[in-house]
C-alpha positions in Angstrom: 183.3 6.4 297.5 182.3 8.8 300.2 183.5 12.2 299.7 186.4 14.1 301.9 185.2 16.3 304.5 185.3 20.0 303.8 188.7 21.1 304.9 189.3 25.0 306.9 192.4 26.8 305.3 194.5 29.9 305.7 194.8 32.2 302.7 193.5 33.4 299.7 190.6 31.7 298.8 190.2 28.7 296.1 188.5 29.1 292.8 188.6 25.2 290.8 188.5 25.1 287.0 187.2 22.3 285.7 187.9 22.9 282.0 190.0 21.2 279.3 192.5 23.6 277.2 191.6 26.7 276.8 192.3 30.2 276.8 190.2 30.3 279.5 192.3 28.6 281.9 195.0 31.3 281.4 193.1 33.8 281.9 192.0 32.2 285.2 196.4 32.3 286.0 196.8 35.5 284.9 193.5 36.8 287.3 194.9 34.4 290.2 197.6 36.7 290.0 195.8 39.8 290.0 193.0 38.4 291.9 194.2 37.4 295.0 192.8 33.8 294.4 194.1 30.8 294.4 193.4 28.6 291.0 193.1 25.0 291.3 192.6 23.3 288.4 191.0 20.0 288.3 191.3 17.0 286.6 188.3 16.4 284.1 189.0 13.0 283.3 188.2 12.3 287.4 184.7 10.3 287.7 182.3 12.9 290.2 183.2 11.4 293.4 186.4 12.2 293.3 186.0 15.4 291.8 183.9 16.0 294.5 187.1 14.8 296.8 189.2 17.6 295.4 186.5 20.2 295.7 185.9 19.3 299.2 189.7 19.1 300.2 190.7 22.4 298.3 187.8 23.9 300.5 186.9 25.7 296.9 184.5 28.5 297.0 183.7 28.7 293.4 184.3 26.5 290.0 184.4 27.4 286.6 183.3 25.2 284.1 182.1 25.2 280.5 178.9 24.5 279.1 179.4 20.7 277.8 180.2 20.0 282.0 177.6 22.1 283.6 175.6 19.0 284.3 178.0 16.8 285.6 179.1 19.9 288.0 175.5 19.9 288.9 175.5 16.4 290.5 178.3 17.1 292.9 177.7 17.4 296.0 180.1 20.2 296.4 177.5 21.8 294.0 174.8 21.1 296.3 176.8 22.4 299.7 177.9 25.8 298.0 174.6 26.5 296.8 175.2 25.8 293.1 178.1 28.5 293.2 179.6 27.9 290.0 180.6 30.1 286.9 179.8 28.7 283.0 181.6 29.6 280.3 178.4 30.1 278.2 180.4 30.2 274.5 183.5 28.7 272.9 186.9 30.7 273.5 188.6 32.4 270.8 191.3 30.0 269.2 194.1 31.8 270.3 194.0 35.1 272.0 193.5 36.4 275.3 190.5 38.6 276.0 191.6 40.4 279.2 187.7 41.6 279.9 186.9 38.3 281.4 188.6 39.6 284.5 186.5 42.1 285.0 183.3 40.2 284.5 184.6 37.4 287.4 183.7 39.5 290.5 180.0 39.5 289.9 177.8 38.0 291.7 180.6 36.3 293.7 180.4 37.8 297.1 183.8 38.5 297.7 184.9 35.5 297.2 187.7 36.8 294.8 188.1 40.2 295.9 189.8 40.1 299.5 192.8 42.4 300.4 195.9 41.5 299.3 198.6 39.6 301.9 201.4 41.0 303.0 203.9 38.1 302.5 203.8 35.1 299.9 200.5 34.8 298.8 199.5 30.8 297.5 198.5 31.6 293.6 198.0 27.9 292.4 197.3 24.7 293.8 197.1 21.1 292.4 196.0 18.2 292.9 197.4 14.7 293.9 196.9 11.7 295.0 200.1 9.8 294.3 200.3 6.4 295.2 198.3 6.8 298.4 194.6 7.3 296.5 194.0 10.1 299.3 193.5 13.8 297.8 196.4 15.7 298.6 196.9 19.8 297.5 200.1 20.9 296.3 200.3 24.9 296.9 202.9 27.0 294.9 203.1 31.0 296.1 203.8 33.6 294.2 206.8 34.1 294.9 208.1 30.0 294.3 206.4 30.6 291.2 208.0 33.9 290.2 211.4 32.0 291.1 210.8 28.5 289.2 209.5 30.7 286.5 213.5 32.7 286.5 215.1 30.0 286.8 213.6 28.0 283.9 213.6 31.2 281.4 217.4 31.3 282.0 217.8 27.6 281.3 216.1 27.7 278.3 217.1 31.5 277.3 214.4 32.8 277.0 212.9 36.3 276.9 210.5 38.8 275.8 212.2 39.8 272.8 211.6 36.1 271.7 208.3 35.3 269.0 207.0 32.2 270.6 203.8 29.8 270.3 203.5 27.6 272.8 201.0 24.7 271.8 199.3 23.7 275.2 198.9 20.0 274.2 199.5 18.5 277.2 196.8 18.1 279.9 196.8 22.2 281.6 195.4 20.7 285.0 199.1 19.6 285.5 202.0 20.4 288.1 203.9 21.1 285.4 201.6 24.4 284.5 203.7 25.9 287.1 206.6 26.8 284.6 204.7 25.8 281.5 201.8 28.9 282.0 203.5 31.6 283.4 206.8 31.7 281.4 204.8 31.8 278.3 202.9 34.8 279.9 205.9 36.3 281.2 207.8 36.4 278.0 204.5 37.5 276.0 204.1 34.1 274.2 201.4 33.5 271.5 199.3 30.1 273.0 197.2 28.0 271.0 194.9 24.5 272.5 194.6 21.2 272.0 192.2 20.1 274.2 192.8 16.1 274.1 196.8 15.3 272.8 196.1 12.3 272.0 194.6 13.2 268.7 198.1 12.6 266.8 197.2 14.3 263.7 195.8 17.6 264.9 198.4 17.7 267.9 201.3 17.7 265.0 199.0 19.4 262.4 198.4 22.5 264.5 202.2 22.1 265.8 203.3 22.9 262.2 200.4 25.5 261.2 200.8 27.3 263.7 204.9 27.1 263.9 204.6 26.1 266.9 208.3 27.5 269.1 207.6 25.0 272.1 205.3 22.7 273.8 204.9 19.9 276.4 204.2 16.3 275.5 203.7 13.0 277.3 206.8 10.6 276.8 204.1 8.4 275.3 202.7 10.8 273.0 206.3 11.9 271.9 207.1 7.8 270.9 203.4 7.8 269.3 204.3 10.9 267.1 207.9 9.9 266.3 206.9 6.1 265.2 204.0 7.5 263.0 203.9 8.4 259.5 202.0 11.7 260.8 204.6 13.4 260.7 205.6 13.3 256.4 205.9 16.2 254.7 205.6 18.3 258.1 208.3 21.0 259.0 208.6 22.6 262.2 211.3 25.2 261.7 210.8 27.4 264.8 210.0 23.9 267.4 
């Protein structure tokens, strides 16, 4: 299908991350914040045209990707109208920690495209993507602030806080609306993360869920029934889930 003009937009502007889970794609929230970008991160199971169609829509300005995808990035033609402006990660992520230089390394050679003066107001930090039942790209914003808020709210639902030891098992696809409370509260309270970049491998999503004593994650309702109708899960413990 033909792709969605190029759309004009007030704001911070729009880095894409077209990644599957990875420590990465925290860091890239956690520099959003500090940044004074807005992260968008996009779906990789999307075919090129319409990941192209969110590109276009989000009015990106620059998309991080990793090594395996630099060739299908290539072929967009949002590649080709930004003049190939896209960051690789060039080796695999450590498993499970948070290496805080990468922030300072994501300026370069970008041209201000990350580095504008911070807004006075609510600032947009995140934006997803949607097409809902329409099949027409649609961007769903959250500011700091909303975020800030949802994040509160569900840390006092759920009790938590930073005095809590917690591993949150990112097993769930991270280029979800969801992220919105699932990312940040585990930053806010300090949280441990580890990855699993395709749930749907039953035995390594429970097998790193118990190795790892995993506190709490985020599953599909389908994935949940797989697990708990499996024979995956004998001789497992998860005290601390």
């Amino acid at each position: 299908g033909a792709c969605a003009q190029q759309t004009t937009r007030d704001g911070p502007p729009v880095v894409a991350a077209l990644l599957q889970n990875s420590p990465l794609l925290i860091e890239l929230f956690y520099a959003a914040a500090l940044g004074n970008f807005a992260l968008l991160p996009v779906n990789h199971r999307l075919t090129p045209s319409e990941t192209d169609d969110v590109l276009l829509s989000s009015a990106a300005e620059l998309l991080v990707t990793s090594v395996g995808w630099l060739s299908k990035c290539e072929s967009l033609a949002w590649c080709r109208s930004n003049g190939g402006r896209t960051l690789c990660q060039a080796d695999a992520a450590p498993d499970s920690s948070l290496d805080v230089r990468w922030l300072e390394r994501l300026p370069v050679g970008v041209e201000g495209a990350v580095t504008t003066a911070p807004h006075p107001g609510p600032c947009v930090v995140e934006m997803f993507a949607t097409s809902g039942s329409t099949a027409v790209v649609k961007m769903v914003p959250h500011t700091d602030v909303a975020v800030l808020t949802h994040a509160a709210a569900t840390m006092a639902a759920l009790g938590l806080s930073a005095s809590d030891e917690h591993c949150w098992a990112h097993c769930g696809p991270m280029f979800h609306v969801g992220d919105v409370a699932f990312v940040w509260v585990g930053l806010l309270i300090g949280a441990r993360h580890v990855f699993i970049e395709n749930q749907l491998q039953l035995g390594l999503t429970v097998g790193t869920m118990a190795s790892e004593g995993v506190t709490i994650t985020k599953l599909a309702p389908s994935m949940l029934a797989l697990i708990t109708e499996s024979n995956a899960l004998e001789g497992m413990v998860f005290p601390r889930l």
